[in-house]
N, C-alpha and C positions, 0 to 999 in steps of 0.2 A: 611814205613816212608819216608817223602821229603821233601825237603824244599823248600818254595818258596822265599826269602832272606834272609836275616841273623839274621830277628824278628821273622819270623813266620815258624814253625814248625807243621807238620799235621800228625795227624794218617792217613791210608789208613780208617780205619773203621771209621772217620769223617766222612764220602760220603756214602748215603745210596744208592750210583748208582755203589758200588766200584767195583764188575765185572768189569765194563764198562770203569771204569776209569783205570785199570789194560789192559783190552782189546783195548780199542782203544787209542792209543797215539796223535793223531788227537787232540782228546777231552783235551786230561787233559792237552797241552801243550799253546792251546789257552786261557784254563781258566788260567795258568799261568801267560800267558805274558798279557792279561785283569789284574791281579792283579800287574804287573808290571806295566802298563799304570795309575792304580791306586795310586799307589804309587810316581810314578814322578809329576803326580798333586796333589798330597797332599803337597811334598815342592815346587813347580815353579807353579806361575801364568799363565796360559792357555789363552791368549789376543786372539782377534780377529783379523782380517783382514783390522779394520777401523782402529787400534788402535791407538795412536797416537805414534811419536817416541819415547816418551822416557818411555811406559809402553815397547814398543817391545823390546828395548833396554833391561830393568828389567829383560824381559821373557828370551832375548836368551842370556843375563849372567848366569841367576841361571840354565837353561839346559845345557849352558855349562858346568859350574862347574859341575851341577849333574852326567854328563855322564864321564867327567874327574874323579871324585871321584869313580864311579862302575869300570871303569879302571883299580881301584888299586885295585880291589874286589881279593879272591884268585883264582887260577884256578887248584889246587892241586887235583881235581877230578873229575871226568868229569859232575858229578852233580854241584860244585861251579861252574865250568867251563859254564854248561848251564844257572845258575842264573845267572851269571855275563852275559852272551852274550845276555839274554834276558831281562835285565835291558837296556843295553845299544841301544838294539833296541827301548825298549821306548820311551828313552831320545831322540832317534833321530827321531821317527814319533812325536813329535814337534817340535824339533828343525829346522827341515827342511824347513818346511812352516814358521815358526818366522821370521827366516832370510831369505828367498824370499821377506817376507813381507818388510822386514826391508829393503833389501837393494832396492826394488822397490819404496820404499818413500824416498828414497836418503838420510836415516835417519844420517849418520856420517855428509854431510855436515850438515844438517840440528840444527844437536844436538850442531856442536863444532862453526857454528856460534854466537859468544856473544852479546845478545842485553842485553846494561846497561840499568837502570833503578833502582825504587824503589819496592824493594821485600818484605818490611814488608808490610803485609794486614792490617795493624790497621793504617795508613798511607793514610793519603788523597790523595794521588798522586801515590796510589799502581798499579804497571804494571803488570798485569799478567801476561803479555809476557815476560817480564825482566827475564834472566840467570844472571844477574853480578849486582850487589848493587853498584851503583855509587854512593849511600850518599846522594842522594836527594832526602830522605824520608821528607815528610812533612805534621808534627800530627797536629789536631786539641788542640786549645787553651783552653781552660776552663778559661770562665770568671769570674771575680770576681769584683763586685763594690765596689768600696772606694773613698777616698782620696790616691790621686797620688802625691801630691803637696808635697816634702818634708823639706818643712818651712811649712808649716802648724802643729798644735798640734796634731793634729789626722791622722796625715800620717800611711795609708796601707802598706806596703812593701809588701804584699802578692796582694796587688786592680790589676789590670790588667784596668779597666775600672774606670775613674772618674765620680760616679756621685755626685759632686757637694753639698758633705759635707762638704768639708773642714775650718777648722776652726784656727783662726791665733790668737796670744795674743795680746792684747791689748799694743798699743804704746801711751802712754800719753807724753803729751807736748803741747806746744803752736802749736796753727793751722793757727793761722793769717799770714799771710808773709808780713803784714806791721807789725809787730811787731820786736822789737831787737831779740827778741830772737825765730823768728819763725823755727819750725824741720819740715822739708815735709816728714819726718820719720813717724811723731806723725799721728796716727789715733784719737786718743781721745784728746777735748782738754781739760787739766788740770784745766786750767785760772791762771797758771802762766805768758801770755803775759806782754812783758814790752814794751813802746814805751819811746821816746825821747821828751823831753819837747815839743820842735816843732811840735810834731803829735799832730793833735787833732783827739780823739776819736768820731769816731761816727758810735754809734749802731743804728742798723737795720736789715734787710733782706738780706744778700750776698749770698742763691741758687738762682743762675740762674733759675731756674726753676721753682722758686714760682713766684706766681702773682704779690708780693709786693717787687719783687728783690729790691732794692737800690744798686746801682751801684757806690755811692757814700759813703755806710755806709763800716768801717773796722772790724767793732766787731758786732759780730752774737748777736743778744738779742732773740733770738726765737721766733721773733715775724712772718717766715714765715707762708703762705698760700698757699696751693696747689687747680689748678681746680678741679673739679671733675672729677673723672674718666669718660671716655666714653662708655659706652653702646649701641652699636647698636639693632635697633629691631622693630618693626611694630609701630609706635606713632599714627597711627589711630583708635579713638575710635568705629568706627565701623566695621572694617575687623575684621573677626573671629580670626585670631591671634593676636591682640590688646596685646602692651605687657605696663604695664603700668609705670615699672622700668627703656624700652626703655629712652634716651637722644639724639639718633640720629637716624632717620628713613636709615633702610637700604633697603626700595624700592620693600619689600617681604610681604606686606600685603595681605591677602586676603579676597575676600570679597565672601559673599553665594551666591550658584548657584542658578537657577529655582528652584529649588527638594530641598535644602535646607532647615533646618527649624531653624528658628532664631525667639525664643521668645523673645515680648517684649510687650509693650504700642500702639497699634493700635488707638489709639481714638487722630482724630487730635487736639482734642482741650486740651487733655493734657498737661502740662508742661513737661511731659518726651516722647512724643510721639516720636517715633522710627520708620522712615519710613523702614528698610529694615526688620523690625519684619514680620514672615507670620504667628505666630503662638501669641496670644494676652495671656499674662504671667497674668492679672487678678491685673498689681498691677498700671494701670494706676493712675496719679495725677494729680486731677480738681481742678481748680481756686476758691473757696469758699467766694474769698473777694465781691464778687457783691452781693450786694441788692438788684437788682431786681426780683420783681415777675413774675414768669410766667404765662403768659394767659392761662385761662382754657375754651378753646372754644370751643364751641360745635356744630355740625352738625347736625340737623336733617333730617335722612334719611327715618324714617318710622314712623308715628304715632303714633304707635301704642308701636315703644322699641326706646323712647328719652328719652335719661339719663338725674340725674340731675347733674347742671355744674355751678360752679362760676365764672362769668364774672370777669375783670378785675376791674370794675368800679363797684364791688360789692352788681351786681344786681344777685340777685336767681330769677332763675328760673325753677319752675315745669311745667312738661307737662304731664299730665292725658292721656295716651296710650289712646283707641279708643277715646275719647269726643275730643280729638284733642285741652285740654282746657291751655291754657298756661297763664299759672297767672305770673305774674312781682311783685317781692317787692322788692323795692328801700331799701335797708338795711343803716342804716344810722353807720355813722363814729362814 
């Protein structure tokens, strides 16, 4: 029986190599301190060489502690005595290199330098760098639309952002300020207004802003007028973007290219004829008011295929193919 530290206890007949492990002491004391090496890495993180300071830092605390604590291991016989001396050698083929590491990246200045900053990560202005929280974390806002206005009747206390709901109670009274009793409080007016004998009333149009202002009237009869709204937009009826709600051209017409195809009335004697039409839509519009007749004149070109044709002066006449015989009859009115 041995032991290799104060968890694990082994038969010799564990090992089917156990001659070997009884004969050579070589062997059995390397697999030893291997399971000791095992052990110190199961509790201290084993960093590299790149590490940064303050994992090294981690590493060559918990190895210290570790090897401080097998220290107290007991040494009451010379088997404790060799677990305990071989624990401690563990502890010390990492710690040794840890702190080389450590003290060659000048890791104590480095660590007990304090850069303030902002340490919460969920913090718009989070430092990574930052050792010390100076308080100048700064969270994002969560918006909220309302009414901000708190005279208004539908005031948010939670709105963060006003959009332009907000909604006020109605102030009745007199609107007129030539009146005795005019409120520049009053949003709505009542038609309680009083004037004084000496006022003479006179209704009309007082917004500014309508067409028919009177400038001379004191009392609104609602008989304003406003212009129409303005519209900008192509007013040409023939640029393809022709708009025809347009009131004001704003200079962006356009009109078809070459390659273009703009149906319309090709026929110039139409009443709707469309010069920049390249493609003829079939709905041209002929002038139908004229009475005159048109001539039906006839050309003879061969003897033999002359049609017949009604002259203007409603003479017929036939022409008999080969005899070349041409008969005239005077047709009478």
């Amino acid at each position: 029986m041995f032991t290799d530290d104060y968890t694990h206890n082994h038969s010799d007949m564990d090992y089917s190599n156990h001659i070997n492990w009884f004969t050579s002491s070589n062997h059995n004391e390397n697999h030893r301190y291997n399971d000791a090496r095992t052990a110190t890495r199961s509790i201290c993180p084993i960093p590299s060489s790149s590490a940064p300071c303050s994992t090294l830092k981690t590493a060559k605390d918990c190895l210290t502690a570790r090897r401080s604590n097998v220290y107290t291991w007991s040494t009451g016989s010379a088997g404790a005595r060799r677990v305990r001396n071989r624990n401690i050698k563990a502890a010390n083929s990492y710690l040794t290199p840890v702190t080389n590491w450590y003290n060659a990246g000048q890791c104590d200045a480095v660590l007990t330098t304090v850069t303030p900053g902002c340490t919460d990560q969920t913090a718009t202005n989070y430092n990574p760098n930052a050792d010390q929280d100076d308080g100048s974390c700064i969270f994002p806002q969560i918006v909220v639309y309302g009414c901000t206005d708190v005279n208004a009747t539908n005031y948010n206390n939670n709105a963060t952002n006003n959009d332009g709901s907000c909604q006020y109670p109605a102030v009745y009274g007199c609107t007129d300020n030539n009146a005795n009793n005019y409120n520049p409080n009053a949003t709505t007016n009542d038609g309680s207004c009083t004037y004084t004998p000496n006022v003479t009333v006179v209704p009309g149009c007082t917004n500014g802003m309508a067409t028919n202002f009177n400038p001379n009237a004191n009392q609104d009869d609602g008989s304003c007028s406003f212009p129409p709204a303005v519209t900008y937009g192509c007013t040409d009826s023939n640029a393809t973007n022709y708009d025809s709600t347009a009131t004001n051209d704003d200079g962006l017409c356009q009109y078809p290219l070459d390659d273009t195809v703009v149906y319309g009335c090709m026929n110039v004697d139409a009443t709707n004829y469309n010069p920049n039409a390249t493609n003829d839509d079939g709905n041209c519009v002929l002038n139908t008011s004229s009475n005159d007749q048109t001539d039906l004149d006839i050309d003879i070109t061969e003897e033999d295929e002359a049609p017949l044709g009604l002259k203007k002066d409603n003479t017929m006449m036939y022409v008999l193919g080969g005899l070349a015989l041409l008969v005239v009859i005077k047709m009478m009115k």
